[in-house]
N, C-alpha and C positions, 0 to 999 in steps of 0.2 A: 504494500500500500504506500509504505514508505518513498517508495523508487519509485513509483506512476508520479504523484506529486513532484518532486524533484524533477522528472523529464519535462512534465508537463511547465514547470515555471522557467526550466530551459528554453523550451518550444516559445512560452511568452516573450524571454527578454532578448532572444536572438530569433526575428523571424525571419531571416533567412531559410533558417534549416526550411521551413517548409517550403521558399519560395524554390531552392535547389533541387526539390526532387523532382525529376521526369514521371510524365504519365507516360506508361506503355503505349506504343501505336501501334496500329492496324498491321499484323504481318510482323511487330518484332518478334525477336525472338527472347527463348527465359530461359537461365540457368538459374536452376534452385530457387524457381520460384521468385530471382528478382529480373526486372529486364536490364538485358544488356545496352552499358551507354552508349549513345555514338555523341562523338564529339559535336558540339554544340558551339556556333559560332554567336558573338554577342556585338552589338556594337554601343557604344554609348553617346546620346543622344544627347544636349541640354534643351530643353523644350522652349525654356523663356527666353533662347537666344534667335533672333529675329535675321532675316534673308540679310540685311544688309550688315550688322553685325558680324554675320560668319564673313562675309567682303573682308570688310574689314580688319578682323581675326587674321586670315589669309594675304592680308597684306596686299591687296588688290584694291583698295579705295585709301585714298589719303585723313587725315585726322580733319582737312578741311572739309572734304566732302562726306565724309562719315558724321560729322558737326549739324551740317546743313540737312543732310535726309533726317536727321534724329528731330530737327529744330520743323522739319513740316510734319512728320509722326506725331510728334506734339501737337501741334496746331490741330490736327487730325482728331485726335482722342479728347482733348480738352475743346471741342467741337462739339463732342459727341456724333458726329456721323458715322459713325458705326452703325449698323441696323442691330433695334435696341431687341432681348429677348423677353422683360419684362417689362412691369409700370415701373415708375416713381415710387419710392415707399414713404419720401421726406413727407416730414408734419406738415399739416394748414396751418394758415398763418392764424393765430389766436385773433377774435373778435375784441375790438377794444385799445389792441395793446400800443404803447407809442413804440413810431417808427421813426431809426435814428439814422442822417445820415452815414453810410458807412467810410470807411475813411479811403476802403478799393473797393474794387469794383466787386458786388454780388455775383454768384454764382451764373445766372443768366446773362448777365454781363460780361464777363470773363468768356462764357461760352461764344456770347455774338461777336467779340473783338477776334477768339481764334478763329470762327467759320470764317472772316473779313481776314483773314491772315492769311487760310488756307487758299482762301479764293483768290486772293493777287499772285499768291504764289504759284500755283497754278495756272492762271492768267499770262504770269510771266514765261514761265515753262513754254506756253503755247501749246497747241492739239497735237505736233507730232512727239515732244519730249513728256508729255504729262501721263500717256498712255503708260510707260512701263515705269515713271517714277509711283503712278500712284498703286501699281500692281505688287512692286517687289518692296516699298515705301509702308504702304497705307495697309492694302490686303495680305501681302505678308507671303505673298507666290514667291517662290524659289525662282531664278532667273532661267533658269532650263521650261520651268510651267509658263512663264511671263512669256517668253519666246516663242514656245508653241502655240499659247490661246490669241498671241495677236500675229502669229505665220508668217515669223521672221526665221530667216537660219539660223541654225545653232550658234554659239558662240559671239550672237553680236548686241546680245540683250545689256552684257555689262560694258561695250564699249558706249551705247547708245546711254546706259545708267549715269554711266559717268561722265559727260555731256552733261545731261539733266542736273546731275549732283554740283560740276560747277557751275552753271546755272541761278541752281539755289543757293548755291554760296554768297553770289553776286546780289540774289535778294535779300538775303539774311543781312549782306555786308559784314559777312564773315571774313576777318583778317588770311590774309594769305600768304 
């Protein structure tokens, strides 16, 4: 009784052990009842790291232009243009209460100046450079997916990025 307890608080504080073990497949084969491993290839992923990030990372985009895409993602998000999957949950505004003015800009506020942010910058960009800044930028496609959905050849999504990226540097008036 003693020893089920004991494995079992093992199992709790390292749960690995459980994520390691292999389910049997269709067709392996079993000695003594366990199945035989076949080596298992892994790769490790960072999920919160963003298409232009890895650029970056990779030493394919400069600190200028990596500055500048980061600086319309922002604009982006603090936007809220994203298509939303829920409501609002924030409070109503109490009945009654004094309203002071605030010393920045409220939240709807802040929102309307980045949508007017995103939009000159984009503007600026112009229709042929905004296409894959706002794909590999904004929606977050890998430069190989940006390439394909708008039926360019391979390999010319991040020359055309990088373009776009100084570009936006020039509207940021990002030092160079």
């Amino acid at each position: 009784m003693s020893q089920d307890i004991t494995r079992k608080d093992k199992i709790r504080s390292d749960p690995r052990l459980l994520a390691e073990r292999a389910l049997p497949q269709d067709g392996e084969e079993r000695d003594g009842g366990e199945p035989k491993r076949r080596r298992a290839r892994s790769v490790t992923v960072n999920l919160s790291e963003s298409p232009l990030g890895w650029l970056h990372a990779r030493g394919h985009l400069s600190d200028r232009q990596y500055d500048a895409g980061e600086k319309l993602r922002a604009d982006w998000e603090r936007a809220h243009l994203a298509p939303r999957i829920t409501m609002r949950w924030d409070a109503a505004p109490v009945a009654g209460a004094k309203r002071r003015t605030p010393a920045v800009l409220n939240e709807t506020e802040a929102q309307l100046a980045a949508k007017q942010r995103f939009t000159n910058a984009i503007d600026h960009l112009g229709s042929d450079l905004s296409d894959i800044a706002w794909r590999i930028i904004c929606g977050g496609e890998g430069t190989p997916v940006a390439e394909k959905n708008l039926g360019w050849p391979a390999r010319s999504g991040k020359l055309v990025l990088k373009i776009a990226l100084d570009r936006l540097a020039d509207f940021y008036r990002l030092p160079g």
